[in-house]
C-alpha positions, 0 to 999 in steps of 0.5 A: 370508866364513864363520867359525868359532871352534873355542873352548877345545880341545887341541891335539896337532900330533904333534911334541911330547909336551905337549897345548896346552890352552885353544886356539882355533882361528879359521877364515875361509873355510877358512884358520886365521886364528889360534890363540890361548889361549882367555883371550886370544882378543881380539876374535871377528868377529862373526856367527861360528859358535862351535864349543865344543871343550872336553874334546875334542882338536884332531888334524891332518888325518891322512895314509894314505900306504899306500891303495887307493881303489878296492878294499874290503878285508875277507878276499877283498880279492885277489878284489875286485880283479877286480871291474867297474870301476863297482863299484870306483869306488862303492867308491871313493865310499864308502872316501871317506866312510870316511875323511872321517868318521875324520878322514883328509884325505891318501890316497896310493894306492899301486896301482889296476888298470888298466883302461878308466875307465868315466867318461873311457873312459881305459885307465889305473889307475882311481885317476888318475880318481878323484884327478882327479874329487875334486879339489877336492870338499868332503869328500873326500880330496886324493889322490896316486896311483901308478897301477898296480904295476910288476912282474915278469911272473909275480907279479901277472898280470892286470889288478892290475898292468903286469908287465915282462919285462926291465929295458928293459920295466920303463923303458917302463912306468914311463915310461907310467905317468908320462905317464898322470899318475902322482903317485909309481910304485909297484914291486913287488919281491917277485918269483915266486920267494920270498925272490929280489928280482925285479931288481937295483939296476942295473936299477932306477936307470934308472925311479928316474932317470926319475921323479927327472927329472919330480920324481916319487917312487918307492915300492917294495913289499918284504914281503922283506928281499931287496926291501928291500934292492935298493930301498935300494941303488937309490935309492927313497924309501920302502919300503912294509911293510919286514916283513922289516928288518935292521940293515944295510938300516935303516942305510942307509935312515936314510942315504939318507933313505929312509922307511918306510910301516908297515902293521903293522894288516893282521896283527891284521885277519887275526888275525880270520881268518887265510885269508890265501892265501899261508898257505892250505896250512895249519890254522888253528892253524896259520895264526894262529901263523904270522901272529904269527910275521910281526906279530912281526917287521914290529914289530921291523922298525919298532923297527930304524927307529925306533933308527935313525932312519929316518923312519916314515910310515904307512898302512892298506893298506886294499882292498889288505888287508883293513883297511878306509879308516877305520881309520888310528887302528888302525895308530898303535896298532900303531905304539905297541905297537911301541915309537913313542911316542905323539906320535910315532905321531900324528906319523907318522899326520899331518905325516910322511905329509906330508913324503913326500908332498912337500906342505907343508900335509898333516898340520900345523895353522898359522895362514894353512894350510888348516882341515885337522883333526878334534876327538877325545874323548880326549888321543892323546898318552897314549891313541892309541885317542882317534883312534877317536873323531872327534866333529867335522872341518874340512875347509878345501874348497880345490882342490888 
């Protein structure tokens, strides 16, 4: 049996606004056996390394609930995605040590391009191999992955996603990606035409219906308050980005039980840039007004959530934006900058990624759960750029 003591920390578990100083954490074989005071650890199983953790803070393995494994980021994200399949699984390789070293223990993909896998030579979204290929190994993230984006044809043509023509297509399609072994779907409901949701209500209940029926969750894309707003009416799960929120949509968000997946990072990334394609046509004055103009309302949209209570879970939206896999610290920032309270950005970033994930141990620290956390220099409950500084993590190494 392999034991370690984690001795004299901080504890912050992202529901409470008060660190628990002086806490052992004692780890067998990758399950905490028990947390304790430090003066009241009693007797240590002998031969057990001894790791000291003072000054520094315990944090949950946190949660991306907004990634793309196989892509990189960075300011030509669109163009990378129709780079060779073996490229896009090196990087995959590489997003996972990103996120290891920063303490990220949870990745839900939320869209991969569907394409020949060029391991199993299955002709399906590169991430359901990837997921499949990690589980299990030391170090590397537990995933949970949608496949490909279902769209409307027209918005997204190429390999980047299935594109229905008609609700009776977007069925099939959604069915097909949940018979490849899709996790959770992801729609996309920014249609062609702007600011128009590219289908009704009704003919999204039929997939949600589908998916509901294996268990399986369903997310929606809406950079648009059209989108938002079908998907709601529809019954999905989550809204991913939600840029566009009112009043009324959040209401019955918060009704439904329907989550929100902030991905508020990706303004400020491209505020170090701001060759965004959908704002090209402009200067680059230009360009960094208008991204503002958009920070500024994704932001209210969080705070329209938060008031009314709907539950926020987080994402970087990396290789699928141009942040990158290690930078979910980033988006409890812009979380807090919002409005959210520390603890509860920290609670986002870990055990409510977990509650929409559907799984239990992600994002918690428990005595008899898996040794899931990292050990950070600073207190996030005051200072959330503490995350930034991961100086240690514990991976339990269990199979999903």
């Amino acid at each position: 049996m392999t034991t370690t003591l984690y001795r004299d920390g901080a504890l912050a578990d992202g529901r409470s606004d008060h660190l628990q100083p002086g806490t052992s954490i004692l780890v067998a074989d990758g399950v905490i056996a028990w947390i304790r005071p430090r003066d009241d650890e009693g007797q240590v199983p002998g031969g057990a390394d001894v790791v000291d953790a003072s000054g520094s803070t315990f944090v949950p393995g946190m949660v991306d609930c907004h990634s793309h494994l196989t892509l990189p980021g960075g300011a030509h994200w669109i163009d990378r995605i129709d780079d060779p399949p073996e490229r896009l699984l090196a990087v995959a390789e590489g997003n996972a040590r990103l996120m290891t070293t920063a303490g990220v223990r949870w990745a839900r993909d939320v869209g991969a391009p569907r394409v020949e896998d060029p391991v199993d030579g299955r002709l399906r979204a590169l991430s359901l191999g990837v997921r499949d290929r990690w589980r299990g190994r030391p170090g590397f993230p537990h995933v949970r992955a949608a496949g490909t984006w279902l769209d409307r044809a027209g918005t997204m043509p190429g390999p980047r996603s299935v594109e229905a023509n008609d609700a009776d297509e977007l069925l099939r399609l959604a069915i097909g990606q949940l018979d490849d072994g899709a996790d959770l779907l992801k729609l996309y409901l920014d249609g062609p035409e702007p600011g128009v949701a590219p289908w009704s209500a009704d003919e999204l209940v039929p997939v949600i219906a589908a998916a509901h029926a294996r268990g399986i969750k369903v997310t929606a894309h809406s950079g648009d308050l059209a989108g938002a707003r079908v998907g709601v009416a529809a019954g999905v799960d989550s809204i991913e980005h939600g840029m566009e929120l009112d009043a009324a949509v959040v209401a019955e968000m918060a009704a439904r039980g329907t989550a929100l997946v902030s991905t508020l990072a990706i303004f400020r990334s491209w505020r170090s840039f701001a060759t965004t394609t959908s704002i090209e046509r402009f200067t680059l004055p230009e360009r960094r007004t208008r991204i503002l103009e958009r920070q500024a309302r994704a932001e209210e949209s969080v705070r329209l959530a938060r008031a009314a209570g709907v539950a926020i879970a987080t994402g970087t939206d990396f290789g699928g934006g141009s942040t990158r896999a290690n930078h979910l610290a980033w988006e409890v920032e812009c979380l807090v900058a919002a409005g959210l309270e520390p603890w509860e950005a920290l609670g986002a970033a870990t055990w409510r990624g977990g509650e929409l994930l559907g799984e239990p141990e992600a994002g918690v620290i428990r005595e008899g759960g898996p040794a899931d956390f990292s050990l950070v220099h600073g207190d996030p409950l005051s200072d959330p750029t503490a995350l930034w500084r991961v100086w240690h993590v514990a991976w339990a190494g269990l199979a999903d």
